[in-house]
C-alpha positions in Angstrom: 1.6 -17.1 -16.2 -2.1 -16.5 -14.6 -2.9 -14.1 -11.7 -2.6 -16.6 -9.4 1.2 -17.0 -9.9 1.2 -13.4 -10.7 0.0 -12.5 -6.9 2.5 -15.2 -5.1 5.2 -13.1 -6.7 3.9 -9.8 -5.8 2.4 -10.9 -2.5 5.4 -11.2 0.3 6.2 -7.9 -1.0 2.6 -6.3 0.5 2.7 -4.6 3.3 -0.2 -3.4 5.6 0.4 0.2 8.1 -1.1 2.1 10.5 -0.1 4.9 11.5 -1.3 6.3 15.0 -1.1 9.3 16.8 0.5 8.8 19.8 -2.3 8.2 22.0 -3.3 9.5 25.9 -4.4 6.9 28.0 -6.0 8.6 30.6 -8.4 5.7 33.0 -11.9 6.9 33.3 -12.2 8.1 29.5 -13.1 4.9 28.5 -11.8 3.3 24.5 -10.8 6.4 22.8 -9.3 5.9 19.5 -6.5 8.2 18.4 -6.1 9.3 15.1 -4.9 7.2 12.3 -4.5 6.4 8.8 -4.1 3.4 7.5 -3.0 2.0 4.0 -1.1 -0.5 2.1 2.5 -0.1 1.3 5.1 -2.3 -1.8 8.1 -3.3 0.0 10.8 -2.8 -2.2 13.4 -5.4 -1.5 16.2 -6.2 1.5 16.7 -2.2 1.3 13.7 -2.2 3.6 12.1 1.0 1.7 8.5 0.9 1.1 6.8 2.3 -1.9 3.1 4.1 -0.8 0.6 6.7 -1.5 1.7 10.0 0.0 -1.4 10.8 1.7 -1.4 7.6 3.9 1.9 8.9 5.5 2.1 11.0 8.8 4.4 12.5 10.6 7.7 10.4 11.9 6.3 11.4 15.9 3.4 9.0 15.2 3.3 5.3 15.9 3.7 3.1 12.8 1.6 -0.5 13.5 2.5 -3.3 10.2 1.6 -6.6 9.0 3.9 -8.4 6.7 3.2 -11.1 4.3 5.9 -13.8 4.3 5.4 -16.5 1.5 2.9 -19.9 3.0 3.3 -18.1 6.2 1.0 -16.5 8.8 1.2 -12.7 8.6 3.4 -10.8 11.2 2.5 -7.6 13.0 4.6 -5.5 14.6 5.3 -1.7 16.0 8.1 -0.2 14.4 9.8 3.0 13.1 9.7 4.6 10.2 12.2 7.1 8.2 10.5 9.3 5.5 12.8 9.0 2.5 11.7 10.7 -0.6 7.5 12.3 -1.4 6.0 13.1 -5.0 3.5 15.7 -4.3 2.2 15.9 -7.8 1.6 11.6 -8.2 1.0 11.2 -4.7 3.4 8.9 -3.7 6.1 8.7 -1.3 8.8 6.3 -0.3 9.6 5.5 3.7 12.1 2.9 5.1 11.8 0.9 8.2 15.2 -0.3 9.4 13.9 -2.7 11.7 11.8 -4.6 9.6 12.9 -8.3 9.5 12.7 -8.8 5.6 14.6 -12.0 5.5 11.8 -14.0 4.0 12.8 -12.3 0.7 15.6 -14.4 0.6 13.5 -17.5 -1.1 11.5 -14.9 -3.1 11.8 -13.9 -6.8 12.9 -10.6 -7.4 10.0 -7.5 -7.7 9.8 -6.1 -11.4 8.4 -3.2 -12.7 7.2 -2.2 -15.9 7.4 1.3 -17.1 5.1 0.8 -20.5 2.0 2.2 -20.2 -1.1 -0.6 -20.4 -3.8 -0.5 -23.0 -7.4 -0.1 -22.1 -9.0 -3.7 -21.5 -5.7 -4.5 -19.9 -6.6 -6.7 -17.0 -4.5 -5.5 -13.9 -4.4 -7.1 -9.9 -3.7 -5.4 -6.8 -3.3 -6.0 -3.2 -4.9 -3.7 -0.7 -5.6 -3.7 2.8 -9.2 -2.9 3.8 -9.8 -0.5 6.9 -8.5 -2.6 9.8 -10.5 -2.8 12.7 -8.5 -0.7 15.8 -9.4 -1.0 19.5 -7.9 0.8 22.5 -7.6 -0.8 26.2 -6.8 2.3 28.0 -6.1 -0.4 32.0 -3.6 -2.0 30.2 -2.1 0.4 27.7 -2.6 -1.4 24.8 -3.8 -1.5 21.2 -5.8 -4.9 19.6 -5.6 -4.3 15.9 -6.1 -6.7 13.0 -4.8 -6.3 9.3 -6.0 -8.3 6.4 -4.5 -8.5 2.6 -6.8 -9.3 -0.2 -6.4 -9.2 -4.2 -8.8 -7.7 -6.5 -9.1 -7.8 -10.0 -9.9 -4.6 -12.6 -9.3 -3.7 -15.9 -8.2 -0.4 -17.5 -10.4 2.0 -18.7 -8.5 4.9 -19.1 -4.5 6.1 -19.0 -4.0 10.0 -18.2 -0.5 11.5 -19.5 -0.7 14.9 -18.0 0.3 16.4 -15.9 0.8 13.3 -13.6 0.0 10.3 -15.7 -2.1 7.7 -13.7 -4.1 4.7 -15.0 -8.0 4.6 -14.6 -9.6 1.4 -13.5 -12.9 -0.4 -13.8 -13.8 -0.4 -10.2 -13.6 0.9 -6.4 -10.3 0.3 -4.3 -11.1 -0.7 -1.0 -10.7 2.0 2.2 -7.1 1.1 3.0 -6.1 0.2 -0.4 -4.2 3.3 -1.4 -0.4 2.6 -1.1 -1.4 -0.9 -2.7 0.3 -2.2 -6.0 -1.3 -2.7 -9.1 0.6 -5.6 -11.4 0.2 -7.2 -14.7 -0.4 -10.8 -15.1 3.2 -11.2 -15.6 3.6 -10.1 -11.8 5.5 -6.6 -13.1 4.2 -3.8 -11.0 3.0 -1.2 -12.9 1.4 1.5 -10.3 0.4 2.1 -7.2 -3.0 2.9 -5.5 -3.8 6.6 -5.0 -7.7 6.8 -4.7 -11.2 5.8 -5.9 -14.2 7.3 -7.1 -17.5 6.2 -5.7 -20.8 5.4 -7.6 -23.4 8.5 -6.3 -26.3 10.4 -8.0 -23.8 13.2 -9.9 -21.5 9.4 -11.4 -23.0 6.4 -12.8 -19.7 4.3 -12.1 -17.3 4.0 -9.5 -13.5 4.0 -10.5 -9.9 4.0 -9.1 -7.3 6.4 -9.9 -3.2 4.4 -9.9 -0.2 6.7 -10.2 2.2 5.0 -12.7 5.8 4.3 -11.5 7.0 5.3 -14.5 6.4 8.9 -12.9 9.6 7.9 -10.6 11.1 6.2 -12.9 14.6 8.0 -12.8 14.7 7.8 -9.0 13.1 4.3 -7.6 16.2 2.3 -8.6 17.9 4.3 -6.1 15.9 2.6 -3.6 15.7 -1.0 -4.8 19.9 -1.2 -4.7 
């Protein structure tokens, strides 16, 4: 198997959010954009629970905006609510379910693995990520215009941590929306998740990204892939 197959078994599983504070529309203030984070999030089966970074979540009183990737399909988008099901403070990660998500595209997809082994440096690793979406506000009617896009990037591993929160290292920058994204081998197991990157400035001569291992929640995610 090459990346290519590798990422048409990971990618219906990608999920794009944005979360939004729940706006004012007051006329006469012009486009005011509430807050918001945005990220990428691993859809972990027909259980509807979605495996993220912890920081990309907010609180259950804010608007949740996805984009789901159904296999040789256009992506849907859709407002929807979200339960906050289990967070892992020290690996930043967290785990929130959507019961409303229509997941029954997964029904002609193969089965999300993981893999718990810990990859050596060189290893060459893909992920999905979605870049910082752009978000517009049209206070007349109401209404949000929003667009969400998934793209794959290659790295390779430069470094594994062990303590106290083991993460891998990789060769290069995560886009701004990425974290929450999956990071798989090229036998499509998923192997981490996308937590943050480092940036190339005068004090760093090369930018990096940080992925918290699932083998960190090893003992609890098959709880939520049942």
């Amino acid at each position: 198997m090459n990346f290519a197959s590798a990422a048409e078994l990971v990618g219906p599983y990608i999920i794009g959010m944005i979360f939004l504070e729940k706006p004012s529309f007051q006329p006469g203030k012009g486009e005011q954009i509430p807050n918001n984070s945005c990220g990428t999030g691993l859809l972990l089966g027909k259980s509807k629970y979605i495996l993220t970074a912890k920081h990309v979540i907010r609180p259950t009183n804010w608007h949740m905006f996805i984009s789901s990737n159904p296999p040789r399909k256009v992506p849907t988008s859709q407002w929807l609510d979200f339960e906050i099901c289990a967070e892992y403070d020290q690996h930043d990660l967290a785990i929130i379910r959507v019961p409303e998500i229509d997941v029954s595209f997964l029904d002609q997809c193969r089965k999300l693995k993981f893999e718990y082994e810990i990859p050596g440096y060189g290893t060459p690793l893909g992920s999905f990520g979605c870049p910082l979406p752009k978000v517009t506000m049209n206070p007349r009617e109401q209404t949000f215009d929003m667009e969400l896009q998934i793209r794959f990037k290659s790295y390779y591993v430069a470094m594994a941590h062990h303590e106290p929160s083991e993460y891998l290292i990789l060769d290069s920058f995560a886009y701004g929306g990425h974290s929450g994204g999956p990071v798989f081998d090229w036998q499509g197991r998923v192997i981490g998740i996308m937590v943050r990157s480092e940036l190339k400035n005068k004090d760093m001569e090369v930018s990096f990204s940080h992925a918290a291992m699932v083998r960190n929640i090893r003992n609890e995610l098959p709880s939520f892939l049942k």
